[in-house]
C-alpha positions as CSV (number, residue, x, y, z in Angstrom):
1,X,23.3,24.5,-17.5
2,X,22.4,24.6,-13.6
3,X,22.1,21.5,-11.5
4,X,19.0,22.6,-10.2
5,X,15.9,24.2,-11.8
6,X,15.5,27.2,-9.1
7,X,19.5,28.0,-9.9
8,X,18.5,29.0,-13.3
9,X,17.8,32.7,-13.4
10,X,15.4,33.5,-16.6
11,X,12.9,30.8,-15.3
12,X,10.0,31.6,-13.5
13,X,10.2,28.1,-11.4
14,X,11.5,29.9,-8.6
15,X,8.3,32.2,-8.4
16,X,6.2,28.9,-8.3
17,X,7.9,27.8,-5.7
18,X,7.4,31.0,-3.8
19,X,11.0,32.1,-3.5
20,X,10.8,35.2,-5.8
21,X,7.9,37.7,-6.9
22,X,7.8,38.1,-10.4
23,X,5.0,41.3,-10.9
24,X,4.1,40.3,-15.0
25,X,3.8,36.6,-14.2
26,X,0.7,35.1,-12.6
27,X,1.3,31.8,-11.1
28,X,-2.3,31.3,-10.1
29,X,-3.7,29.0,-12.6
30,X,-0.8,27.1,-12.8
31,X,-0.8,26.3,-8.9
32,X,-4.5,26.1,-8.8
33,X,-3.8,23.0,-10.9
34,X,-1.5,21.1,-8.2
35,X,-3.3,21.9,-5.1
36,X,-6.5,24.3,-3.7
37,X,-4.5,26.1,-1.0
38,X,-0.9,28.1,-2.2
39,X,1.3,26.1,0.3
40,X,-0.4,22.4,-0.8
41,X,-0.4,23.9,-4.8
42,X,3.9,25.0,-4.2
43,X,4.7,21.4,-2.5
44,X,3.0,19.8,-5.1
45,X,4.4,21.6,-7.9
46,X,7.7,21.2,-6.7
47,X,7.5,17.6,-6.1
48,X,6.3,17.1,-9.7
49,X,8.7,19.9,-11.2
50,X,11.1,17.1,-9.4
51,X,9.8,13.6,-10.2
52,X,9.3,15.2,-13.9
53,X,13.3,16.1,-14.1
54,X,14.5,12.9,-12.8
55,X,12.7,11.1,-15.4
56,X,13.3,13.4,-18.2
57,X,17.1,12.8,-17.4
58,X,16.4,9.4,-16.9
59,X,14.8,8.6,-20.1
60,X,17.7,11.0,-22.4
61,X,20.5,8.8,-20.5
62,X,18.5,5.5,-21.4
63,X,17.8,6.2,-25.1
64,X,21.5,7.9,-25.6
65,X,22.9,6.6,-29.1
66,X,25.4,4.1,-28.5
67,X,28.0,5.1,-31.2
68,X,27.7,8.7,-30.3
69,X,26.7,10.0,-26.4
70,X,26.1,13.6,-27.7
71,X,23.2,11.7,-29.8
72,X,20.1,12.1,-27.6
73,X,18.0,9.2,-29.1
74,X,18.6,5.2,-29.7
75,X,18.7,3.1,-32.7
76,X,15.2,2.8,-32.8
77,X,14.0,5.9,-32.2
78,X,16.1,6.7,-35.7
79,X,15.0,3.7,-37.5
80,X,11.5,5.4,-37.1
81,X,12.3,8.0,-39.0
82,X,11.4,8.3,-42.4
83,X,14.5,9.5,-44.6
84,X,14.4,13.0,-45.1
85,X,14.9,13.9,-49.1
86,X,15.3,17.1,-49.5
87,X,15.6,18.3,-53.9
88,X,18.6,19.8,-54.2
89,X,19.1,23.5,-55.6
90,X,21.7,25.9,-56.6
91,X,20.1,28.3,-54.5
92,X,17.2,27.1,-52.3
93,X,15.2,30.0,-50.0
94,X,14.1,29.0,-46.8
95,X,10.4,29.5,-47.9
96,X,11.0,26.8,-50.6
97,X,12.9,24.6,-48.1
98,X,10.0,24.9,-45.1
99,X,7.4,23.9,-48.3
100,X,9.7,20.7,-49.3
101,X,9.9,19.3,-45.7
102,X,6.2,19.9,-45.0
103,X,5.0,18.5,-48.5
104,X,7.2,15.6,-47.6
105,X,5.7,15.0,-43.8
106,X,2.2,16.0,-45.3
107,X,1.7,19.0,-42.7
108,X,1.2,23.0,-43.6
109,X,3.5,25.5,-43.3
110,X,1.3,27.0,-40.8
111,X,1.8,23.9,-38.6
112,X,5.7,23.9,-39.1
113,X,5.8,27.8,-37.9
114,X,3.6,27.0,-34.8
């Protein structure tokens, strides 16, 4: 979408890095994390925010399917899936498709939703 995260205008990366003042968001905690003073914290952060792309990137191009580039994941990242059997209805509501899946996986509905 953008080349670089601070380009991107519904994010609130750029007010972490101190280039914009956002007045509902509170970047406190989140700094306090990387650093104890707000210009150690904001080099820090960005350097992470930075190291953490790359990779990200990094790892998608690695793993891309072979057969099919817009495929974000390799041929053994699918071959750990289980197959996905899903009972076939006339008309099946998306309540009784969310239960299917998570009886199948063995996880609750709640768990799905969150």
């Amino acid at each position: 979408m953008v080349a670089r995260a601070a380009d991107y205008p519904w994010s609130s990366h750029r007010a972490y890095l101190g280039l914009e003042t956002v007045p509902w968001l509170h970047t406190e905690f989140g700094l306090g994390l990387f650093g104890t003073t707000l210009d150690q914290a904001r080099s820090r952060y960005a350097q992470w925010m930075a190291e953490e792309l790359f990779a990200s990137e990094q790892r998608i191009l690695d793993d891309t399917h072979p057969e099919d580039s817009r495929v974000l994941c390799g041929d053994r990242f699918l071959a750990g899936l289980p197959p996905l059997t899903i009972k076939r209805h006339s008309a099946v509501t998306l309540e009784q498709l969310a239960q299917q899946v998570c009886d199948q996986f063995g996880v609750s509905v709640e768990l799905l939703r969150s």
